[in-house]
N, C-alpha and C positions, 0 to 999 in steps of 0.2 A: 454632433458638434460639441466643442468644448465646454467646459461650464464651470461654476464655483460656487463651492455654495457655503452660506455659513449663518450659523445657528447663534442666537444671544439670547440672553435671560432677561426677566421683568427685574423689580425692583421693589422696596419696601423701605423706609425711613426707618434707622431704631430710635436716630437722636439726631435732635441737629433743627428739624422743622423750623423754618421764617428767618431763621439766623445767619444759616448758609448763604442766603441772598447778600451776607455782607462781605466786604473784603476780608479776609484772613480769619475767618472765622471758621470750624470744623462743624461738620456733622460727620453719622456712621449712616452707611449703606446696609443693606442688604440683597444679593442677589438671589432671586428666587425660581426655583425653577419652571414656572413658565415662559414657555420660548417662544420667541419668532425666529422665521430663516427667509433667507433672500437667496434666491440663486440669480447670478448670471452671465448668461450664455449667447455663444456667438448665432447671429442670428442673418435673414436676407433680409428683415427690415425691422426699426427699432420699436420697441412694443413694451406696456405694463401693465403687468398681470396681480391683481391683488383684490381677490375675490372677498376677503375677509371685508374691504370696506368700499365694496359695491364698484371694485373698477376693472373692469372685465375688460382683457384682454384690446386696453385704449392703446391705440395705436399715435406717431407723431415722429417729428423729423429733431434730427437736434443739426446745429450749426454753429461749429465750433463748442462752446458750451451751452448752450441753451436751448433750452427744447420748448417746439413748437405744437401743440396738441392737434392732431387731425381729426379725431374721432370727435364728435359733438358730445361734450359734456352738460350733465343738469346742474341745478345751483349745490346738491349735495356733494357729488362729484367734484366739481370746482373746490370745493372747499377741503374735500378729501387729500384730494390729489397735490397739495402743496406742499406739501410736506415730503414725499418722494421724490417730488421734483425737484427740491431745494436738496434732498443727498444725492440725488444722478449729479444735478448741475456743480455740485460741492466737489463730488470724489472728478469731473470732467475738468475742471478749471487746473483742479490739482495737478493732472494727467498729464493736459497741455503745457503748465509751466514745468514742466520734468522731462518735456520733449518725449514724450511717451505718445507713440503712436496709437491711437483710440479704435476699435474695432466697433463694427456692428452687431446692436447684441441687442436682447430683450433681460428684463426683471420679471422674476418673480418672486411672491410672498405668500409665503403663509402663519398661521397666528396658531400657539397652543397656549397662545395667554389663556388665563381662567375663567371662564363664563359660569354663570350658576342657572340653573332651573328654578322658575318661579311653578309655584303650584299649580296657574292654567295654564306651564308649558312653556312658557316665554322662558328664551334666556337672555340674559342678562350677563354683558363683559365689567368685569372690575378692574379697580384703578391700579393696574400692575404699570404702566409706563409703556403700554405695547407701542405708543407713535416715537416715544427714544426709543426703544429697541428695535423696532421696524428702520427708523434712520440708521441706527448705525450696522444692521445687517446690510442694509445696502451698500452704504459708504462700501464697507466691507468686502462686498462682493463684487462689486467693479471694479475695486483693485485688485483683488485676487487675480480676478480674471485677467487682469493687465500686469501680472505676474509683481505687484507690488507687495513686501513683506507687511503681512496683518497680524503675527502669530508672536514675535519677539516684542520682551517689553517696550523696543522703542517702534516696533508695529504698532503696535496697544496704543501707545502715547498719538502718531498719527491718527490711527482710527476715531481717538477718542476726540481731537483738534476739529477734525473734518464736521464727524458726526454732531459734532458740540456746534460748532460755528452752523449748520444746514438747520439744526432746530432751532438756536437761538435769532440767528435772520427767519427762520419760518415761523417761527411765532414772535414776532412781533419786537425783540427781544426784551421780553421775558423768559423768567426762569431760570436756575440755575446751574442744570449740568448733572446733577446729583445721581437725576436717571439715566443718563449718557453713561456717568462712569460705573456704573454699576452692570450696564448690560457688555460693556468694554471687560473690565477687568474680573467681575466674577466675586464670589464670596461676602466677606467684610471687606469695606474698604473705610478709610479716613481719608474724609474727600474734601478741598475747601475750593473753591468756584474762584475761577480765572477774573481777574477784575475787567467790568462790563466796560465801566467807559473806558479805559486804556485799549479794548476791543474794538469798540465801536470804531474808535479814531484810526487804528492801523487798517481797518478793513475802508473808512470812508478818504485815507489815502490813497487809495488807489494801489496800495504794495501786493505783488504777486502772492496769491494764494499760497501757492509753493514756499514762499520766502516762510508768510507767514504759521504754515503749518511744521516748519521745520527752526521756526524760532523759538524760545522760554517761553512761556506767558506767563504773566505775572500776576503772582496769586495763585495759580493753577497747584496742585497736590493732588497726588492720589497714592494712598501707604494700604496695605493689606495690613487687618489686625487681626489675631486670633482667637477665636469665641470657645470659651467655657468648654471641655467635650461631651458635658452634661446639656447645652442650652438649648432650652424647648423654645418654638416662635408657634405661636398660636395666632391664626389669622382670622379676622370673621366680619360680614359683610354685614352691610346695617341696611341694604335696599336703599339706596339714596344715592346719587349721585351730584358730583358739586362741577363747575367748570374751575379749574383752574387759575388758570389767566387772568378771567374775572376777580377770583380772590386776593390774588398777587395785586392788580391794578387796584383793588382797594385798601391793603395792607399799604401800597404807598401812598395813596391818600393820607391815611390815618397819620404815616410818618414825616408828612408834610404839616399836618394839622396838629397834632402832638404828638413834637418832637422828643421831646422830655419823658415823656413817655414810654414811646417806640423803644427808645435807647437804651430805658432801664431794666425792660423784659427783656430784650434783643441781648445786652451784657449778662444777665441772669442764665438765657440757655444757653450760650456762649459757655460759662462758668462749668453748667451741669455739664456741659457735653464734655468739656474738657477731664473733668473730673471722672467720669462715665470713660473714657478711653483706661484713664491712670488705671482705673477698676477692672476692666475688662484684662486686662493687662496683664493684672496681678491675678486673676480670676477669684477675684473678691464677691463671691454670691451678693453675698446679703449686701452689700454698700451696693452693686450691680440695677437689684430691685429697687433701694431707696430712693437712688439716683432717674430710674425711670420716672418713678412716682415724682417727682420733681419736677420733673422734666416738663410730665401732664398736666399738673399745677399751674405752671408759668405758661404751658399754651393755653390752657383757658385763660388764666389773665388777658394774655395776648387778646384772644378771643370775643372776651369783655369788653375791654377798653378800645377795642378797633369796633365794637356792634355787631361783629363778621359772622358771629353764630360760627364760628369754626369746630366745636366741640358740643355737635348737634345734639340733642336729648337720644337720638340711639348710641352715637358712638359715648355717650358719658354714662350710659346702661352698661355697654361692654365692659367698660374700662371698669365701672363699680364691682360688675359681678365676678371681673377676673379677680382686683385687689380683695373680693373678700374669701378668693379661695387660694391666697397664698401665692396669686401671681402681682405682676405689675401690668399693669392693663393701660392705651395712651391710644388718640390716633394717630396714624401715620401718613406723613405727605401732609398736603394742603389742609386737611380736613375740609369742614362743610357735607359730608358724608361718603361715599365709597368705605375703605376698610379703615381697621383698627384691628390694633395687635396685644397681645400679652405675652407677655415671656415670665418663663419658670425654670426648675432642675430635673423636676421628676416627671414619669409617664402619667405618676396619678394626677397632679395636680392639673396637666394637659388634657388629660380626659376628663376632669370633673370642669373645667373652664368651657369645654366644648361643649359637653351636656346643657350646663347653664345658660349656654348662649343659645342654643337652638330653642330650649323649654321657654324662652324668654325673647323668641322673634329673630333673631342674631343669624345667619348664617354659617357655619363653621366653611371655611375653605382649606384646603388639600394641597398646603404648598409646602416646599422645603426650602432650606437656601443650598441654592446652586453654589458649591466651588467653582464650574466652569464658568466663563465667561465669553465674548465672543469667538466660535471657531467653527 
C-alpha cells in the first residue's frame, strides 16, 4: 500500500527565550538532529500507531474531519493523544477545504529524540520539542500522502501554518511556534511568532482552514542565518525536568502583575538577540560569546523577578562551568530544568566543557544541529 513518510528534527533556543512570545520580536533557533518521523499510509481502516508515547496501535473513525476514538483510552493516553489528533484533524480540514479527496490510512510515529540513561537504568527523554516535531511530521505526512507539496519553500511555509495552528489549539494556545519552525525549516533559523490574537480571531471566525493556511499571517518570519563554520553547540542535561505551559502561564501572570517590569527584560533580550543576529552575521566570535553571556544575565533577571526559578541551581552550574572554560554557557527554551547549552570555536574548549559537566553531575548530550529540516 502506498505510504509517506517524513522525518523532522528537535530543536534548541540559542537566543530569543520569553521574548519571542511577543509580537515582532526575534529569536535564533537551532535544529538539532534528533528526529521524529510520521509515515502515512493507505489503509482498510483508520488507525495510530505511536509507541513511543504508549498508543499502540488506537484504532477510530474520522467523519469528515474529526475523529472519533474507538479503542478505550486511559487518563494517560487521553492526554497523550491530543496532540496527534489535533494534526490529523488540522492537515483533514485543510484537505477538505482544497476539495482534495481524503483516503483511508493509518499514522505512524517514531521518536529518535534523545533520551539519556540514568545510572539504575532508567531513561530519561529530554526537552528537544519531540511533541512539535511529532506534529508536524504528521501534518507532513498526510499531505504527502495526499500528494500535497511539503518539500518547496512555500511547502515549508504550509507545513509550518498547519503544524503551528494543531499545537497552538492543542496546547491551549500557548506557546510560540519557535519549535514548529525549527523542526519545519531546519538549521538556524530567525524566527519571530505569528501574532496570537490576530489568530485566535481568524480561526474563531469561522474562515476556512485552507483560506487561512494560504493567507500572510501577521507577524510570522522565518529567514535562515548562517553560523560561524567553527561553531561548537555543547548540550548537557541537568536531570530535572520543568512543564512548559505551566511556566508560560506564569511568566504572564508576572506581566500582568508587573508590568514595568516584564517590559524592561522582554526589550533587553529583544536588544541582545537583535544584536546577536548582526554578530553572527558578520561572524564576530568574541561579540557572539558576549552577547550570549547577556543574554543569560537578563534571563535570570527574568527569572528573579517573575519567582519562576527558571535558571535552576543545576542549569546555573552548567552555565558557570562552561563560561569559565572559555565558552558561553545559558539555558535554553523555558528553563526550569531539562537542557542547557554552551557554545565555543574550538574542539578543546568542547571537550573540556563536557569533562566539566559530567565530573560535576551535568549530563553531556550528543547532538548536532541538523541542516535538514522536515522531509
Amino acid at each position: 500500500m502506498m505510504g509517506a513518510n517524513v522525518s523532522c528534527p528537535g530543536k534548541l533556543m540559542l537566543s530569543g527565550e520569553w521574548s519571542v512570545l511577543e509580537n515582532g520580536v526575534p529569536c535564533i533557533v537551532l535544529a538539532v538532529d534528533s528526529r521524529v518521523s510520521a509515515t502515512a499510509k493507505e489503509s482498510k481502516a483508520f488507525e495510530l500507531h505511536a509507541p513511543d508515547v504508549r498508543l499502540e496501535h488506537i484504532k477510530g473513525t474520522i467523519e469528515k474531519s474529526t475523529i472519533s476514538w474507538t479503542t478505550a483510552l486511559d487518563e494517560k493516553q487521553a492526554d497523550a493523544i491530543l496532540l496527534p489528533k489535533a494534526a490529523i484533524e488540522t492537515a483533514l480540514k485543510f484537505l477538505h477545504g482544497m476539495g482534495i479527496a481524503v483516503k483511508t490510512f493509518s499514522v505512524e510515529t517514531s521518536s529518535k529524540i534523545s533520551s539519556v540513561a540514568l545510572p539504575n537504568g532508567e531513561k530519561k527523554k529530554i526537552g528537544f520539542g519531540s511533541s512539535a516535531a511529532a506534529v508536524v511530521a504528521i501534518v507532513a505526512s498526510v499531505l504527502k500522502l495526499h500528494g500535497v507539496d511539503v518539500s518547496s519553500r512555500k511547502g515549508k511555509d504550509l507545513v509550518y501554518k498547519l503544524a503551528a495552528l494543531a499545537h497552538f489549539l492543542g496546547q491551549g494556545k500557548v506557546g510560540s511556534g519557535f519549535d514548529i519552525c525549527a523542526s519545519v525549516f531546519g538549521g538556524a533559523t530567525v524566527y519571530t511568532r505569528f501574532d496570537a490574537q490576530w489568530l485566535s480571531q481568524e480561526v474563531e471566525s469561522g474562515k476556512q482552514l485552507s483560506e487561512l493556511a494560504e493567507a500572510d499571517w501577521n507577524g510570522y518570519s522565518a529567514e535562515p542565518i548562517e553560523l560561524p563554520a567553527d561553531f561548537k553547540l555543547c548540550v548537557g542535561w541537568t536531570k530535572t525536568s520543568a512543564s512548559t505551559k505551566e511556566l508560560v502561564l506564569k511568566i504572564r501572570e508576572f506581566k500582568k502583575e508587573n508590568e514595568g517590569d516584564y517590559w524592561k527584560v522582554i526589550n533587553a533580550i529583544k536588544g541582545v538577540t537583535e544584536q546577536l543576529i548582526v554578530a553572527i552575521n558578520a561572524s564576530d566570535k568574541e561579540k557572539i560569546l558576549v552577547l550570549l553571556k547577556q543574554n543569560r544575565v537578563l534571563l535570570k533577571e527574568l527569572s528573579d523577578k517573575s519567582k519562576n526559578n527558571l535558571e535552576t541551581p543545576e542549569l546555573a552550574k552548567l552555565a558557570d562551568l562552561a563560561d569559565a572554560l572559555g565558552a558561553a554557557g545559558k539555558f535554553s527554551g523555558a528553563g526550569g530544568g531539562d537542557c542547557g547549552i554552551a557554545v565555543c570555536f574550538d574542539d578543546d574548549s568542547a571537550e573540556n566543557v563536557k569533562k566539566a559537566w559530567k565530573e560535576n553531575g551535568i549530563v553531556p548530550v550528543d547532538v548536532k544541529i541538523s541542516e535538514k529540516g522536515a522531509e
